[in-house]
N, C-alpha and C positions, 0 to 999 in steps of 0.2 A: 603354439600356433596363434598366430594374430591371422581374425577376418579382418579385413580394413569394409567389408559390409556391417559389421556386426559394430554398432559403437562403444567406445570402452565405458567403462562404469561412469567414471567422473565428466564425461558427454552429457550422459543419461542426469547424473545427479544436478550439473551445471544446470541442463534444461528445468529440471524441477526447482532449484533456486529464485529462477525467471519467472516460472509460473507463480510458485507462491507470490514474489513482490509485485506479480503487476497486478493479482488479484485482491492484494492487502491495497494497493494503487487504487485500485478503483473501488473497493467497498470504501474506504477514507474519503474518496472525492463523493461517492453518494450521500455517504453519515453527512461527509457536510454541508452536501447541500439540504438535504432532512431537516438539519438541524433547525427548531424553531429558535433554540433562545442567541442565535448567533447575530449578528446586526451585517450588515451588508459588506461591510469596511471589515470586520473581523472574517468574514466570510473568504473575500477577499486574501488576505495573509494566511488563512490556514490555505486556501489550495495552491497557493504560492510557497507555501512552505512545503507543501507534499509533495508538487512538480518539481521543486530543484531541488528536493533531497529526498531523490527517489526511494533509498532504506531506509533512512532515520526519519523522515516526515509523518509516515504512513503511522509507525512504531510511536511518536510523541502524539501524534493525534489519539490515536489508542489509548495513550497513558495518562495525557494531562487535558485534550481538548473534547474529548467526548464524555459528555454528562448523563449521568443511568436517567432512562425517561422513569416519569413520575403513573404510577398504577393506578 
């Protein structure tokens, strides 16, 4: 029996897909603007690099552009 009220799993999981990325979206566009040691112009290309590449931007910024702060 299909509800067509009831939505199917991969609805549900799609929506949570969406959620993660735009919330990875927007902690990456905060980290960089945070970021002290970034210069204006690098600044610049990282959130250019995050807005047109909605998954992999967010994920390279993570990996290679964000620097552990100093304690």
């Amino acid at each position: 029996m299909n509800n067509p009220l009831i939505p199917a799993f991969y609805d549900i999981a799609w929506s949570g897909v969406v959620v993660v990325m735009l919330v990875a979206l927007v902690v990456a566009l905060v980290q960089i603007r945070r970021a002290p040691s970034l210069s204006s112009t690098a600044r610049a290309i990282w959130v250019l690099i995050v807005l047109f590449a909605p998954i992999a931007g967010p994920v390279i910024w993570f990996l290679v552009g964000r620097r552990p702060q100093p304690e």
